[in-house]
DOVEX-154128 format. One record per residue (C-alpha): residue in one letter; x, y, z. Coordinates in steps of 0.2 Angstrom, whole numbers, padded with zeros to 4 digits, always signed. Layout:
BEGIN
aXYZ ...
***
This chain:
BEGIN
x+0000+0000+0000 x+0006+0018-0003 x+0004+0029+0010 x+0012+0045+0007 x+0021+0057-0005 x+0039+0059+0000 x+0040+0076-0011 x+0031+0083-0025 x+0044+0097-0032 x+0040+0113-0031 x+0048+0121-0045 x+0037+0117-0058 x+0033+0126-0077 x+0025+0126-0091 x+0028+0119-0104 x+0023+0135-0116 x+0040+0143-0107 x+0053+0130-0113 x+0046+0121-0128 x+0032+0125-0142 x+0018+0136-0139 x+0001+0127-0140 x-0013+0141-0143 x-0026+0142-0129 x-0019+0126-0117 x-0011+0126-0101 x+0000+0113-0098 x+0010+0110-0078 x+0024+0100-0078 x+0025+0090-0062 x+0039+0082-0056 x+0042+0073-0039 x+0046+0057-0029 x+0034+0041-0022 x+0037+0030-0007 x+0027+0017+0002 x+0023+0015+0018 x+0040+0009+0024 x+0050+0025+0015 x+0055+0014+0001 x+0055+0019-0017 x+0041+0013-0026 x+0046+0007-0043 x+0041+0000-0060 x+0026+0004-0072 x+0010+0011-0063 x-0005+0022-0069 x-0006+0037-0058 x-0020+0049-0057 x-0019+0067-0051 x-0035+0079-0044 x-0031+0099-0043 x-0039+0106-0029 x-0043+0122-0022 x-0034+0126-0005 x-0049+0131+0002 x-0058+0116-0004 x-0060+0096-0003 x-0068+0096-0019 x-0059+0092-0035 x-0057+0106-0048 x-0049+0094-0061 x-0042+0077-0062 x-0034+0066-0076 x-0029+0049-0078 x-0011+0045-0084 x-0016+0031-0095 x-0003+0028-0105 x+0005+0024-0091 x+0022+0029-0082 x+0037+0019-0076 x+0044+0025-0062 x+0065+0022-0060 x+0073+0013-0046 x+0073+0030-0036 x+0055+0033-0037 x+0055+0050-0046 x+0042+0053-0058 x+0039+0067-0071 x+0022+0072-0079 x+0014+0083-0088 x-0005+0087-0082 x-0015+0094-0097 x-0006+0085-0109 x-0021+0072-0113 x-0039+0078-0116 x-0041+0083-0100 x-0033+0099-0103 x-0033+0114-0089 x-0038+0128-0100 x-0056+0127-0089 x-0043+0133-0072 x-0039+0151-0068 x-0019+0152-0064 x-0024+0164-0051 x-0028+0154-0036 x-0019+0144-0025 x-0020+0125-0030 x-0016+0108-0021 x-0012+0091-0030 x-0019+0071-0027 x-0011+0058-0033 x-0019+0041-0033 x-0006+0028-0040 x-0016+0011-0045 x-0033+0006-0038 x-0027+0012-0024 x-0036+0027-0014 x-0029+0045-0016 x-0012+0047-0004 x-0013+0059+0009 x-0007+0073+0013 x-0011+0084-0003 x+0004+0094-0009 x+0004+0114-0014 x+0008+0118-0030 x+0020+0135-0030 x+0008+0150-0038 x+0026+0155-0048 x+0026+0141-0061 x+0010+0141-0069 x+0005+0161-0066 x+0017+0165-0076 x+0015+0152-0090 x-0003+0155-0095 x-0008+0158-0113 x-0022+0168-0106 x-0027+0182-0094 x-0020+0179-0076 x-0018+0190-0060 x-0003+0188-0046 x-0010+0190-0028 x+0006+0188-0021 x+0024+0193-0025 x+0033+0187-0040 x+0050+0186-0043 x+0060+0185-0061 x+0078+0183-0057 x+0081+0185-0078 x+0074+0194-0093 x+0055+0195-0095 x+0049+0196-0113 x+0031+0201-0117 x+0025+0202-0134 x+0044+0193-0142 x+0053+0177-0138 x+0069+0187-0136 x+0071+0199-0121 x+0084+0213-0124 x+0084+0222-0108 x+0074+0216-0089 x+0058+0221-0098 x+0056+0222-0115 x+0038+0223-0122 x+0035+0224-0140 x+0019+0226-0149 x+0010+0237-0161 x+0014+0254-0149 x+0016+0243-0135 x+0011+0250-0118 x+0015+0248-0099 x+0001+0256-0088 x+0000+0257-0066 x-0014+0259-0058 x-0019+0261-0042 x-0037+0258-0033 x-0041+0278-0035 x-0040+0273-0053 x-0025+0284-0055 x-0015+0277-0070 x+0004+0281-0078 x+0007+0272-0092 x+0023+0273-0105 x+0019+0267-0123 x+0030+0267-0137 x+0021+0276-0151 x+0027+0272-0171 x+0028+0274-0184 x+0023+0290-0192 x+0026+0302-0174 x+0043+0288-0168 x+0043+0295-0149 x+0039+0287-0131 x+0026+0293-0122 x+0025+0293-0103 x+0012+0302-0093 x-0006+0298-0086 x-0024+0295-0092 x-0038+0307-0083 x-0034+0320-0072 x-0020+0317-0064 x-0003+0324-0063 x+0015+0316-0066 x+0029+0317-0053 x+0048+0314-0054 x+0054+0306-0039 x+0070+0309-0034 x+0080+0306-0017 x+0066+0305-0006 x+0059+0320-0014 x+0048+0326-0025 x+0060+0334-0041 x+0046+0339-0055 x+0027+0339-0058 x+0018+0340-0073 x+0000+0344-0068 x-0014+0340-0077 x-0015+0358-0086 x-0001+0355-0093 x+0011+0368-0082 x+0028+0361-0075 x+0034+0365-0057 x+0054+0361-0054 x+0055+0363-0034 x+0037+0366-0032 x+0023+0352-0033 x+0010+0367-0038 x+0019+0378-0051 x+0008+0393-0055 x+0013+0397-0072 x+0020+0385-0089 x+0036+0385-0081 x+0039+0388-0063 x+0056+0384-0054 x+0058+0387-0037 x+0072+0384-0023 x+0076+0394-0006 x+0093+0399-0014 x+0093+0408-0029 x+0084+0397-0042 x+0093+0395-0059 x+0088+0391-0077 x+0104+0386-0087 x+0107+0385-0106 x+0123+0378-0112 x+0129+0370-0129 x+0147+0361-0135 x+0156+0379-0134 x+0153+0383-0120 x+0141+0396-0121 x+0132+0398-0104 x+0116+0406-0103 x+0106+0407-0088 x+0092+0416-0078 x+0090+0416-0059 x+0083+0426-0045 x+0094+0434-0035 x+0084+0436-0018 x+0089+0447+0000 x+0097+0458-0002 x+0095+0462-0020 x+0079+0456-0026 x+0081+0455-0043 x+0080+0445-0059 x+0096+0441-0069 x+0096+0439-0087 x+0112+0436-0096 x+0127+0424-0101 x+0142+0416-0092 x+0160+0421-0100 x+0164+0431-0115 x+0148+0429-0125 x+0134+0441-0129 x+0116+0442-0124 x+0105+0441-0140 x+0085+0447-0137 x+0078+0436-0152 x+0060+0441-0159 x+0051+0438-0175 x+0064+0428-0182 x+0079+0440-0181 x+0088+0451-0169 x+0080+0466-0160 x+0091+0471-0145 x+0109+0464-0143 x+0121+0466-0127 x+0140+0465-0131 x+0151+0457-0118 x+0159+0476-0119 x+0143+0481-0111 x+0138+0489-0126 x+0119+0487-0131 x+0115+0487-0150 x+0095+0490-0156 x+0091+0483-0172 x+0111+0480-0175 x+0124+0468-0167 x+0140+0478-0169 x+0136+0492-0156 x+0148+0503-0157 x+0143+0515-0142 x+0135+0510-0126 x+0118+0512-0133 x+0119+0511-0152 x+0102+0512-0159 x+0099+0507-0181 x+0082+0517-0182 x+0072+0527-0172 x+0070+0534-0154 x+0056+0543-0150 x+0056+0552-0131 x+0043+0566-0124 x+0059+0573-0116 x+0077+0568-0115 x+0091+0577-0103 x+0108+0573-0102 x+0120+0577-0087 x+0127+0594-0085 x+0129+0596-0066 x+0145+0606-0065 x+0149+0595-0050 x+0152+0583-0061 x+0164+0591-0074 x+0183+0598-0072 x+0195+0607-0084 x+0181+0621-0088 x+0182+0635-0097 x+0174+0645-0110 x+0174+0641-0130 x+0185+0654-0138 x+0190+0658-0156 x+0181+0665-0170 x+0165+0652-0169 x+0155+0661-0180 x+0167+0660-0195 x+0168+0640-0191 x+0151+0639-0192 x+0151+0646-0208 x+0162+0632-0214 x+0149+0620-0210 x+0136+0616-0223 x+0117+0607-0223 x+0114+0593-0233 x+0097+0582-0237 x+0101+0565-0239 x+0096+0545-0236 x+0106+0532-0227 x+0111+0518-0238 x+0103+0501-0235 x+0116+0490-0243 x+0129+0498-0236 x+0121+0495-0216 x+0118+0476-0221 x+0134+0476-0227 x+0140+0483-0211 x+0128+0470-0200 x+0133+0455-0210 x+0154+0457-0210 x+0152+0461-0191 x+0144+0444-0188 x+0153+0433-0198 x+0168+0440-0192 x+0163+0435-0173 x+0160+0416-0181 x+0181+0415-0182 x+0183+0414-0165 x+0171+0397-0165 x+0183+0388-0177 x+0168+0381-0184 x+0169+0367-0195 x+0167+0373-0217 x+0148+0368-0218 x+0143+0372-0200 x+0152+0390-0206 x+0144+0391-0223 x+0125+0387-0212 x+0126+0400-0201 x+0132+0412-0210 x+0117+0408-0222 x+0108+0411-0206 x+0116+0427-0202 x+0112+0432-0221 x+0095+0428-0220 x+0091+0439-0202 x+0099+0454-0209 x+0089+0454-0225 x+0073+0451-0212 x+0081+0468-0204 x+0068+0484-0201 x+0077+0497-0214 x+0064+0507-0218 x+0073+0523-0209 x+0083+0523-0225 x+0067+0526-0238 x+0065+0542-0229 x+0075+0559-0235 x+0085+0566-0220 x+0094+0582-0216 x+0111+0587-0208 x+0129+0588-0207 x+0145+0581-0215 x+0151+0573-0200 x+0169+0574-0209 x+0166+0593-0211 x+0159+0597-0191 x+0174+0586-0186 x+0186+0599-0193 x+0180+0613-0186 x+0171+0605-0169 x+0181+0588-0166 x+0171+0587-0149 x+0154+0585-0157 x+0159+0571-0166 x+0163+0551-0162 x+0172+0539-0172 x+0168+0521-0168 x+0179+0506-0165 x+0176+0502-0184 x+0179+0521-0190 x+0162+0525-0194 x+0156+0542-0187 x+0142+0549-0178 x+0137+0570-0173 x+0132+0575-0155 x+0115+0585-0164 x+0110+0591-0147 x+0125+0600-0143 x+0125+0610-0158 x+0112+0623-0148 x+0127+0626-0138 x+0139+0630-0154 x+0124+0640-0161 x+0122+0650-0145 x+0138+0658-0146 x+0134+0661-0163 x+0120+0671-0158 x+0126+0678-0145 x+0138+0688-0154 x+0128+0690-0165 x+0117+0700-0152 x+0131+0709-0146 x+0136+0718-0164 x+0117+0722-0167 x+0117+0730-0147 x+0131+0739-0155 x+0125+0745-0173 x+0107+0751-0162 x+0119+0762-0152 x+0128+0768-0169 x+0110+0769-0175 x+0105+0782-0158 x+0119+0794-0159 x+0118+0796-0177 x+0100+0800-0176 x+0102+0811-0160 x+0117+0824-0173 
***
């Protein structure tokens, strides 16, 4: 008589994992070792019956004959395969804890029954299933291909991984081809999405679609934050550092600008509109400032002054010489600025700040392509209208102080001190006509 299992093994598998893929079965292979009643081996060719049952239940879920019989070696191990014959297990859930019978003979099931281990045929199953407990893979785990290139590698027609927890809050990552070729990661409602880092919260994504770095509730599309001077950083292969950060006590202030000797470009409607040099020199409309505020077009003010504290000044004295015959020497002239001439001036300046890169010839040739293209898109329509004014030549021969020569020799005139020049003018002018009236009095008075 046969009392009693020794061991049923627990490792078991499908075969679906290790051998050909039979669509829609479920197959357990089942290994393990008889004995009779004295411990002894039991041996030879016997028909063995097996019964799966639910823990929870004395009541057979499933059973099958091995009728083709099996002979068992002189150490009493035997290897089956349960829902191999007609009696296949596609009818059981792999979600459930089981336990097997084994009858051998005519003989009465053995006691105890013995647990099958979830592992083996959870994660076999041709169909749906659900782990209640935990699993452990100590390889690969392919899902959707036979070869596993990574710990989880799923592949599918876009292929998606979602979490989910009982609030029905669900993150997913899907890999979407081929027309838009990108990965998705995100969640589905309205929910937001949190990068975890270090214990702490790094970046949110909320549902509206704004991003909070060092804040979970940003209150604009970008909102950075940090108790010490938060940063936003821009850097490409040549180092060029850009960056914007708020300065807080005792300053209290936004900075905008760049890191080393590179300038600060304010870039709008495809082109350039305002550009800091890192001389400190700030060009409108023009990138080769040549002054400390070098504006291509027009300003327009209600009132502008300009220092003149005679606190301020020293080595004064008075303007002396004839003026009025310099003046004379000067002449007005109507006239337009030459367009060609001012891109011609804007695009050498450029491509002449692109030798210092040491750029490679077709990265060269594309930006200065680029740089073509931006000063052609530049507002010149300043030059369509006539002008009037001086020969800046001709005033810097006579009043070298209202005029100012550039780092690339082009000049420009001081308008607004002409008054002052023009003041002596006519102040002598009042004195000779003072003194003709008083010629004018004694002559009249003979």
């Amino acid at each position: 008589m046969y009392t009693k299992i020794v061991r049923v093994v627990a490792v078991m598998f499908l075969l679906l994992m290790v051998s050909r893929v039979y669509a829609g079965e479920k197959k357990i292979n089942l290994q393990g070792k008889l004995t009779d009643s004295l411990g002894d081996p039991v041996t030879g060719y016997h028909v063995l019956k097996f019964m799966l049952y639910d823990k929870s239940s004395s009541e057979a879920l499933w059973g099958q004959t091995e009728n083709h019989g099996v002979t068992i070696g002189d150490d009493g191990l035997f290897n089956v395969t349960l829902g191999a014959d007609t009696a296949n297990l596609d009818g059981l859930d792999f979600n459930a804890e089981y336990e097997v019978g084994i009858a051998i003979d005519s003989e009465n099931e053995m006691t105890p029954k013995q647990a099958i281990g979830a592992s083996g045929y959870a994660l076999g199953s041709v169909s749906d299933f659900n782990v209640k407990k935990d699993l452990t893979v100590l390889e690969n785990v392919a899902i959707g291909t036979t070869t596993a290139s990574a710990k989880l590698h799923v592949y599918g027609n876009n292929p998606s991984l979602y979490v989910q927890d009982d609030d029905e809050v669900i993150g997913f990552m899907q890999a979407v081809g081929p027309s838009d070729n990108l990965l998705q990661i995100g969640t589905l409602g309205n929910q937001g999405l949190d990068f975890y880092l270090n214990s702490a919260s790094r970046m949110r994504i909320q549902p509206n679609g704004k991003v909070g770095i060092g804040t979970d509730n940003p209150s604009a599309e970008l909102h950075v934050y940090s108790a010490n001077s938060p940063t936003i950083r821009l850097e490409d292969d040549n180092e060029a550092v850009g960056f914007m950060q708020a300065a807080g006590y005792p300053d209290n202030i936004v900075q905008m600008g760049t890191l080393g000797e590179y300038p600060l470009d304010i870039y709008v409607n495809g082109g350039t509109r305002m550009w800091f040099a890192t001389s400190g020199d700030i060009g409108v409309n023009k990138t080769n400032p040549g002054i400390h505020f070098d504006v291509q077009g027009y300003i327009q003010c209600i009132q502008c002054y300009e220092d003149s504290d005679i606190r301020l000044k020293e080595q004064v004295e008075n303007l002396s010489g004839d003026i009025k015959s310099r003046v004379m020497q000067l002449s007005a002239i109507k006239y337009k600025f030459n367009k060609n001439k001012l891109k011609d001036i804007e695009y050498s300046a450029r491509v002449e700040k692109l030798k210092e890169l040491n750029l490679e010839k077709d990265v060269k040739a594309e930006k200065e392509a680029k740089i073509l293209a931006e000063v052609e898109k530049r507002d010149l329509s300043f030059c369509d209208r006539e002008q009037v004014g001086l020969n800046a030549q001709e005033l810097e021969e006579q009043f070298p102080e209202l005029v100012y020569t550039d780092r690339d020799g082009y000049k420009s005139i001081a308008y607004s001190k002409l008054s002052v020049i023009l003041l002596e003018v006519i102040k002598g002018q009042q004195t000779k006509i003072e003194d003709l009236e008083q010629r004018l009095i004694v002559l009249e008075n003979k």
